[in-house]
Structures are given as structure tokens and as C-alpha cells.
C-alpha positions as CSV (number, residue, x, y, z in Angstrom):
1,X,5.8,0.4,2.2
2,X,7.9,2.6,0.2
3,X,10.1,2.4,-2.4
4,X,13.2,1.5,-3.1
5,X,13.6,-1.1,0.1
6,X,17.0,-1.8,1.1
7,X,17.5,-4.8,3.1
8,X,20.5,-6.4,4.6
9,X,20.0,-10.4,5.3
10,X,21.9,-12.4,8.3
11,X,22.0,-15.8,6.1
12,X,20.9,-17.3,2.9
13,X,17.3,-18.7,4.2
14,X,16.9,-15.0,5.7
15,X,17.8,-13.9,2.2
16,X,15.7,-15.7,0.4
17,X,12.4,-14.7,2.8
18,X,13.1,-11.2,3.2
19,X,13.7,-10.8,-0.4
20,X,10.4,-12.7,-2.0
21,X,8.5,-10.6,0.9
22,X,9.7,-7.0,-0.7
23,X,9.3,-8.0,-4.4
24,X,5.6,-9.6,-3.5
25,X,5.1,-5.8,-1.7
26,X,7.4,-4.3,-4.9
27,X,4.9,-6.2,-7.7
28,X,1.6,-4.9,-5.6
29,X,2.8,-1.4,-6.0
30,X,3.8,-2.2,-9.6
31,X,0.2,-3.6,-10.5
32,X,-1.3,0.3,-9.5
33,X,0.2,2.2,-11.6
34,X,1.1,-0.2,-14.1
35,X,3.9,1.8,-15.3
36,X,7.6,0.5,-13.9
37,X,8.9,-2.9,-13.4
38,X,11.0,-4.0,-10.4
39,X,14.6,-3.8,-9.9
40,X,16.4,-6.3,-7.6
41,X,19.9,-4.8,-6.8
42,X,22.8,-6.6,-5.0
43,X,25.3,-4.5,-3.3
44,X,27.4,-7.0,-0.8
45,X,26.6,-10.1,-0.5
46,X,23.9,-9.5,2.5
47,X,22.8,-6.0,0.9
48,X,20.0,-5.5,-1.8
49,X,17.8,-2.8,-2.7
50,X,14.3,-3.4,-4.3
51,X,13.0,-0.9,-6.5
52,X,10.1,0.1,-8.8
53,X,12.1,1.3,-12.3
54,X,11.7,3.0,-14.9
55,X,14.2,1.0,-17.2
56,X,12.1,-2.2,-16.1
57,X,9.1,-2.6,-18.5
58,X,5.6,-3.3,-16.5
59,X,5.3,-6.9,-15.4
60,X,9.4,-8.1,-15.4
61,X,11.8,-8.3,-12.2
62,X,15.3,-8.0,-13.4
63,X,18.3,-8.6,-11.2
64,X,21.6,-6.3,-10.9
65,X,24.8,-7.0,-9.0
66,X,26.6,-3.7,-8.6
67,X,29.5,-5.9,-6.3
């Protein structure tokens, strides 16, 4: 998988799935090089982006709405 996912959801059960599935994918990548956190971005209400960053230390998942 690669990095940053974007992912656009149908519904909020959709949502939820979809999302845990690329952060669980987003941390495994994280855990290899142990150097960038995970950035959860919301851009509408059914677009996100999921992200390794730079700005996120190692082992956090921060949130962003940019809506």
C-alpha cells in the first residue's frame, strides 16, 4: 500500500471500516521505519487522506479537518 491513501466513504459504517483498515495498514508502515507518525485528514465530509508525517512524532495518529 502506499502512502498517503485517500479514501472517499458512501456512509458513516463505511467510514468508520475503511478508515480503521488504512490507519491499521498506515501504523504497520509506521512501525518500519519508526520515524513518522500518521495523519488522518478530512477534506468533505466523505473524503480523507491517511498519511505517514513528518510533524506526527513516532507512535501518535492525529486528526485534521481541512473543511
Amino acid at each position: 500500500m502506499n502512502f498517503p491513501l485517500t479514501l472517499t466513504v458512501a456512509d458513516r459504517q463505511s467510514m468508520d471500516s475503511e478508515l480503521d483498515a488504512a490507519v491499521t495498514a498506515a501504523k504497520a508502515h509506521a512501525l518500519a521505519d519508526r520515524r513518522n507518525g500518521i495523519l488522518v485528514t478530512r477534506h468533505t465530509a466523505n473524503t480523507f487522506t491517511v498519511a505517514l508525517s513528518e510533524t506526527v512524532p513516532f507512535g501518535l495518529t492525529r486528526e485534521h479537518q481541512a473543511w
